[in-house]
C-alpha positions as CSV (number, residue, x, y, z in Angstrom):
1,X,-83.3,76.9,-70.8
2,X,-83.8,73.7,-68.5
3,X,-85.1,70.9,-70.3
4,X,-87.1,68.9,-67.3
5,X,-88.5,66.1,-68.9
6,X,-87.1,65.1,-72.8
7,X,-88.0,62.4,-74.9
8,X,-86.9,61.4,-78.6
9,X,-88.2,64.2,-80.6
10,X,-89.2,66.6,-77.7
11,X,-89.1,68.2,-73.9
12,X,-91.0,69.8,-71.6
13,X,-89.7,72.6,-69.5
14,X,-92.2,74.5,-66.6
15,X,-94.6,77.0,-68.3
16,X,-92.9,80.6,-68.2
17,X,-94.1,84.3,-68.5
18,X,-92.7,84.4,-72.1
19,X,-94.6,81.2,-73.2
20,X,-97.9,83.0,-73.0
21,X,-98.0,85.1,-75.6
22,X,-97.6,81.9,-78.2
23,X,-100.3,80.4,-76.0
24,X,-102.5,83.1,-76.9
25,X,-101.8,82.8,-80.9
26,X,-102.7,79.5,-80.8
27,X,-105.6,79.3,-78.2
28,X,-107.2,82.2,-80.3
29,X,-106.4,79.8,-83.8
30,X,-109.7,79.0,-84.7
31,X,-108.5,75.7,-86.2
32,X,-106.9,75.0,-83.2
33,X,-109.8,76.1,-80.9
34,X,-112.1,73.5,-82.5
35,X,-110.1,70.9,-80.5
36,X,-109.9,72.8,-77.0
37,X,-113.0,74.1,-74.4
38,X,-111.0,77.0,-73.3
39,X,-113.0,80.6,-73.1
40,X,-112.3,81.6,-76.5
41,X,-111.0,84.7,-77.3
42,X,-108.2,85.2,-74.7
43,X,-106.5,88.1,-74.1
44,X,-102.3,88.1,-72.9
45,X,-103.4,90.2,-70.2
46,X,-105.9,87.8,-68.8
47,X,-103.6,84.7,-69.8
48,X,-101.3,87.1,-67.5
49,X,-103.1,87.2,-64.8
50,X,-104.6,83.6,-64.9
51,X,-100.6,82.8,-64.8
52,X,-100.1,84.5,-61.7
53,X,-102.6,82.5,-59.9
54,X,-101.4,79.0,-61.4
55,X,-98.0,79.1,-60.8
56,X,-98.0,78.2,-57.3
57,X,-101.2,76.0,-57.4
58,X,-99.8,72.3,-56.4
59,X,-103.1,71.0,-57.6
60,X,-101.7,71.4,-61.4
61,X,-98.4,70.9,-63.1
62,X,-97.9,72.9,-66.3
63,X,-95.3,72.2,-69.2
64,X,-94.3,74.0,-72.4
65,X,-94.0,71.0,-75.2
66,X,-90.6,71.9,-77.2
67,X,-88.9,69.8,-80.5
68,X,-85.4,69.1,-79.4
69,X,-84.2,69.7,-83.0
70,X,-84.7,72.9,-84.3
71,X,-85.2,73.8,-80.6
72,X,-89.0,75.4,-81.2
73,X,-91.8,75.8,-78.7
74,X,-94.8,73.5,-79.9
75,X,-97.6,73.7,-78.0
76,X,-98.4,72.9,-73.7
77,X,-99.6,70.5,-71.5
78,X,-99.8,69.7,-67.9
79,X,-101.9,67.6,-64.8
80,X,-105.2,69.5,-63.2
81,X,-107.2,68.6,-60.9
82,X,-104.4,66.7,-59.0
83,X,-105.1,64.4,-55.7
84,X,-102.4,63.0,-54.1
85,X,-105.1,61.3,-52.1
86,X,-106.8,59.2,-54.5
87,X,-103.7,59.5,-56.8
88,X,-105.0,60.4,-59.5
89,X,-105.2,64.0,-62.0
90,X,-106.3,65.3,-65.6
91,X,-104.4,65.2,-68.1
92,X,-104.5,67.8,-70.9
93,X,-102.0,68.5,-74.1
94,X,-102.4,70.7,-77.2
95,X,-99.7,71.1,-79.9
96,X,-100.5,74.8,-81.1
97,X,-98.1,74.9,-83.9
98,X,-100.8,73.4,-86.5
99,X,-97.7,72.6,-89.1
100,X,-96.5,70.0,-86.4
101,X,-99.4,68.5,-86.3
102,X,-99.5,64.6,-87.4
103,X,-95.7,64.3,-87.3
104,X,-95.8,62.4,-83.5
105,X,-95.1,65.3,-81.0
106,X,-98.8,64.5,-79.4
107,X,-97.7,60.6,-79.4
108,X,-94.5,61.4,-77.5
109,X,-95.9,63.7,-75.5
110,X,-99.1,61.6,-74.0
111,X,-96.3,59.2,-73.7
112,X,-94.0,61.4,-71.8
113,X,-96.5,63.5,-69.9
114,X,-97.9,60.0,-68.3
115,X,-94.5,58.7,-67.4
116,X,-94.1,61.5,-65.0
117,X,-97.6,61.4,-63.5
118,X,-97.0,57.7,-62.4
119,X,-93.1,57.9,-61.9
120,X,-92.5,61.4,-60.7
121,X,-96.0,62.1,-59.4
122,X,-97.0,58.8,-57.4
123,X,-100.5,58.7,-59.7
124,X,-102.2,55.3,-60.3
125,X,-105.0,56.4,-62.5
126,X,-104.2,59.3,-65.5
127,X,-108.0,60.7,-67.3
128,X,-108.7,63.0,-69.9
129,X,-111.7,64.4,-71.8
130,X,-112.2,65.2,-75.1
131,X,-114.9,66.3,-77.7
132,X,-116.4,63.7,-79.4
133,X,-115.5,64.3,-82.6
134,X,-111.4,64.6,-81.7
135,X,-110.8,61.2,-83.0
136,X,-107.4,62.4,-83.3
137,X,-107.0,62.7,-79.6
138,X,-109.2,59.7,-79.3
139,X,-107.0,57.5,-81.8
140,X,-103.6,58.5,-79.6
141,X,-104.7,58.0,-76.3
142,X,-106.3,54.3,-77.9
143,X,-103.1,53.3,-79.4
144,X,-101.4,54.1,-76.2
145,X,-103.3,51.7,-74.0
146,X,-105.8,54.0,-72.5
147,X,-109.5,52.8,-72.4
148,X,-112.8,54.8,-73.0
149,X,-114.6,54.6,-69.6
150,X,-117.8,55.9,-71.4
151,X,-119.3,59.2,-73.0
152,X,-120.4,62.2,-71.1
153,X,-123.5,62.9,-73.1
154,X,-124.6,67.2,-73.6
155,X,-121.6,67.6,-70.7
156,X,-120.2,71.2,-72.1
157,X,-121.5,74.1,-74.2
158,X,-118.3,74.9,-76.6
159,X,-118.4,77.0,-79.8
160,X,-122.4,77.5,-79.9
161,X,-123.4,74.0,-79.4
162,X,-123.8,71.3,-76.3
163,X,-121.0,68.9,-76.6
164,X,-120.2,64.9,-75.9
165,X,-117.1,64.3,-74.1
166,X,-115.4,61.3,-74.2
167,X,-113.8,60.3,-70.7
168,X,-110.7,58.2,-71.3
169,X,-107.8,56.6,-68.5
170,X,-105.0,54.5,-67.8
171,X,-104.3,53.1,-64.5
172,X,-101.0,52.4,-63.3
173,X,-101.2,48.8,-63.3
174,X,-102.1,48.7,-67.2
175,X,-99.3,51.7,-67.7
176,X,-96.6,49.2,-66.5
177,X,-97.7,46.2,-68.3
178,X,-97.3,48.5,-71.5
179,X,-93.5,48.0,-73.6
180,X,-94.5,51.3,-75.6
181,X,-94.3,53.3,-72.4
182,X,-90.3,53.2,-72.6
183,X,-87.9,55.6,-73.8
């Protein structure tokens, strides 16, 4: 297995056919679903066939989040929305396994995941969204220099109710004035 991008406790590799029926399991984890705006239930046949159409789409990049020690898949993460225009793409990360949760794999991998979208990639601004009340996701992506741009108010209908997104960025300029971003 090639391990593309590794950090102290973990790696990414590219997304594979045999990573999607994990994906599934957790996706459908209704613990874990709380946290994500994905169409909820998903089937492996539709995660299938949404695979088929993503892995060739250069507007994303999508990684499978592994611990280097026992060697176990984790959870996923990747760029949409890419434009090599204006520079700039989505990030999104889950870690699936819920007993790895609150050990550091998310740290590490915001941390990795936006080292390759201003080194590898050529980005200079990195976004993501996230419900309102994922103060987890919120609390990371603070302690790692990004900055709330503001709150999109009633901006998604998720699990019965309209939801408040938080919008959150870092820009390459604040990125590389930032010690913690080295491994």
């Amino acid at each position: 297995m090639r391990k593309m991008l590794s950090g102290n406790k973990i790696y990414f590799r590219s997304i594979e056919r045999e990573d999607l029926v994990k994906r599934v399991e957790w996706i459908n984890d209704p613990v874990v679903q709380a946290t994500l705006h994905y169409d909820y239930p998903i089937s492996l046949a539709r995660t299938q066939k949404w695979f088929d159409n993503i892995v060739l789409d250069r507007s994303r990049v999508d990684f499978s989040i592994f611990i280097l020690e026992p060697d176990e898949y984790i959870g996923f993460c990747g760029f949409l929305n890419i434009d090599r225009l204006v520079r700039k793409a989505e990030l999104y990360m889950t870690i699936g396994n819920r007993t790895h949760w609150g050990k550091g794999f998310g740290s590490e991998a915001y941390k990795l995941l936006t080292n390759y979208g201003f080194l590898e990639l050529g980005l200079n601004r990195i976004y993501g969204y996230q419900d309102i009340d994922n103060h987890a996701a919120f609390h990371i992506k603070e302690k790692l220099g990004w900055k709330r741009e503001g709150i999109l108010r009633q901006d998604l209908f998720a699990h019965g109710r309209i939801c408040d997104r938080n919008v959150m960025s870092i820009l390459r300029e604040e990125w590389k004035a930032n010690p913690i971003y080295d491994f």
